[in-house]
N, C-alpha and C positions, 0 to 999 in steps of 0.2 A: 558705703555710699548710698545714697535715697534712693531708691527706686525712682524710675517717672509714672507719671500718670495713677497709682493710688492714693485712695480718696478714705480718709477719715471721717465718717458721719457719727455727729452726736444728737441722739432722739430717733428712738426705731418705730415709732406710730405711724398714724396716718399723714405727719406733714412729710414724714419719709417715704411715703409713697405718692404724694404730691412730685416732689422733687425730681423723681427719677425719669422722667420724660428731659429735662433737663439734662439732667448727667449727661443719660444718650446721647442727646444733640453734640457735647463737648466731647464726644467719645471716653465718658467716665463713668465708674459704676462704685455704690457702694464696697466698697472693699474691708474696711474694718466699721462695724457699727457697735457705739457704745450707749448707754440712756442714765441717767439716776437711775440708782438701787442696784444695778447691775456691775461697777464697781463703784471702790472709793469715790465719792464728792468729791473731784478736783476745786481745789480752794489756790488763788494766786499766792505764788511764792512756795508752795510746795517743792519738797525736791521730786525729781522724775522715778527717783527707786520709791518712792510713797504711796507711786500708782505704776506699777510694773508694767502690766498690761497696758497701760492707756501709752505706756512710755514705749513699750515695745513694738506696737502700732504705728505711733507717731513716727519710729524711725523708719519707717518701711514706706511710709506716706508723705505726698510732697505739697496736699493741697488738702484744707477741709471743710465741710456744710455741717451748721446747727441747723436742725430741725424739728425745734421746740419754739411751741408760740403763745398767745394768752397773756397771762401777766408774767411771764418769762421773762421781760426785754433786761434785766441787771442781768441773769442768768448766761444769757446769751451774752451779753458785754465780757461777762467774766470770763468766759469759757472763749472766747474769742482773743484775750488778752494772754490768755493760759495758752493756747494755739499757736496765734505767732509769738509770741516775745521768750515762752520758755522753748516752746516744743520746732519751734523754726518752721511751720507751713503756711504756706501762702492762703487767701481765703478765695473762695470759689465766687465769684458774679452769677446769681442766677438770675435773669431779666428774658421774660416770656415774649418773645418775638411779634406776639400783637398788642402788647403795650405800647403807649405813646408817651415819651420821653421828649418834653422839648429842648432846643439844643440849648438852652441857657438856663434850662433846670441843674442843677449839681446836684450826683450821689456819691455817697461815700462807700466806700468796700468792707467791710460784703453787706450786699442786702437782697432781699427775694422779693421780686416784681411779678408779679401772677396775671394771668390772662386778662385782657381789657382794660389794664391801671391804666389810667390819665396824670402825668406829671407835667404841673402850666409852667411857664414861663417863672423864670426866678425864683421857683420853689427850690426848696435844698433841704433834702435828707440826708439823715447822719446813718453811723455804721450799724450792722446789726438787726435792722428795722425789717417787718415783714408787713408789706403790700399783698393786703389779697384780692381778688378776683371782683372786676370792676369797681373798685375802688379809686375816689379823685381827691387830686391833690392842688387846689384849686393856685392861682398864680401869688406866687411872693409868701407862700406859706415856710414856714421854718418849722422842719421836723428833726428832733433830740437823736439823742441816741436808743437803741434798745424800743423801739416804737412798734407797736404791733396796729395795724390800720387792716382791719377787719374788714370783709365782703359788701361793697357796694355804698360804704362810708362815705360822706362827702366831707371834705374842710375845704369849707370856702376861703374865699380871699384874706391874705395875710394871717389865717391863725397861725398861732406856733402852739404845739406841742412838744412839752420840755418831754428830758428822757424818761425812759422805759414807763411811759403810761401807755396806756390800752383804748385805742377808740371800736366801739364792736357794730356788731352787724348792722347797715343800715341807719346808723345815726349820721347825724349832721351838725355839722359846728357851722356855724353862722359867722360873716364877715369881722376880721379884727380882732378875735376873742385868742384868750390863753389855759391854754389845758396845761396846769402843771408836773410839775414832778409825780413820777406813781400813781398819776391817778388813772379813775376807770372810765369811759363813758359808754353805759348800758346799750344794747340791742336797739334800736331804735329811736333812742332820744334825740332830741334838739334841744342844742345846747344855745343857752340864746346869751348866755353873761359868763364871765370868765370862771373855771373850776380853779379850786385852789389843790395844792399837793398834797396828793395821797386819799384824796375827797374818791367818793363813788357819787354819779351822778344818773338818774332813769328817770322816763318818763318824758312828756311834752305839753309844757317847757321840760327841760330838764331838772332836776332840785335832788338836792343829796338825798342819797339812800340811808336811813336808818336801818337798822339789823333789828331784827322782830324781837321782843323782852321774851 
């Protein structure tokens, strides 16, 4: 039978020590924590004897938190698919009690909402996605899956950001525009025309990054 109340956490760094203020509040505490390198790469479809330990944990745990961020967001999809649909645990809600959530915003489960997020009106994130720390999600914005929305970010009005791209510190997407699939947008930038998928974008304006010869 599942124990109640242990917690399966994947990624032992610092976003796992983010989190744990969190937990508390839910009266939950890392209980089993796993990361890359430390065992087998869970890959979907695996059987559960292919990763003994992650399987043996699982049995013991009834709910779990990834806590890996960056350009993780497929990583996080996968290992969230691998969670519930093999391993049968529920996913944890973490939403920082001074975030503003409005009530016609939609999110999907699980996602991590960190202190001072701004979620407008009609915006809707997908599952997976990590909101960092005053970060806004400006009204009627569409965020993917696997979306990582870095510290004090803005997306203005109506962008979408398809999945597991990365917006990072302090940049700004500009009304209407589209961040595709995998892509990056650097520290900083303003993004003022649509990035296409898997593109890296810095600077202001913003303009692809080339990798130095």
């Amino acid at each position: 039978t599942t124990a109640s109340k242990k917690t399966l956490i994947w990624g032992g760094g610092s976003c796992l020590r983010l989190v744990l203020p969190y937990l508390s509040r839910i009266n939950r505490k890392p209980d089993y924590i796993f990361q890359d390198g430390v065992v087998p790469a869970p890959i979907h479809n695996l059987m559960p004897e292919e990763n003994l330990k992650l399987a043996a944990a699982a049995a013991s745990a009834d709910a779990y938190v990834i806590c890996i961020g960056g350009n993780h967001g497929y990583r996080r999809f996968e290992l969230s698919n691998l969670f519930e649909n093999v391993y049968k645990l529920k996913p944890l809600q973490l939403v920082h009690p001074t975030a503003y959530i409005c009530p016609t915003a939609t999110l999907s489960s699980p996602v991590m909402v960190m202190p001072m997020v701004v979620i407008h009106s009609y915006a809707s994130v997908g599952r997976d996605c990590m909101l960092n720390t005053n970060s806004v999600i400006e009204h009627e914005c569409k965020i993917g899956d696997g979306v990582h929305v870095m510290g004090s970010a803005v997306l203005a009005g109506r962008v979408t950001v398809e999945d597991y791209s990365t917006i990072g510190t302090n940049a700004t997407v500009l009304p209407d525009l589209k961040v595709g699939k995998n892509a990056y947008v650097g520290a900083g930038a303003v993004v003022t025309k649509d990035v296409s998928a898997g593109e890296t974008v810095v600077g202001v304006p913003a303009r692809k990054h080339l990798p130095a010869k």
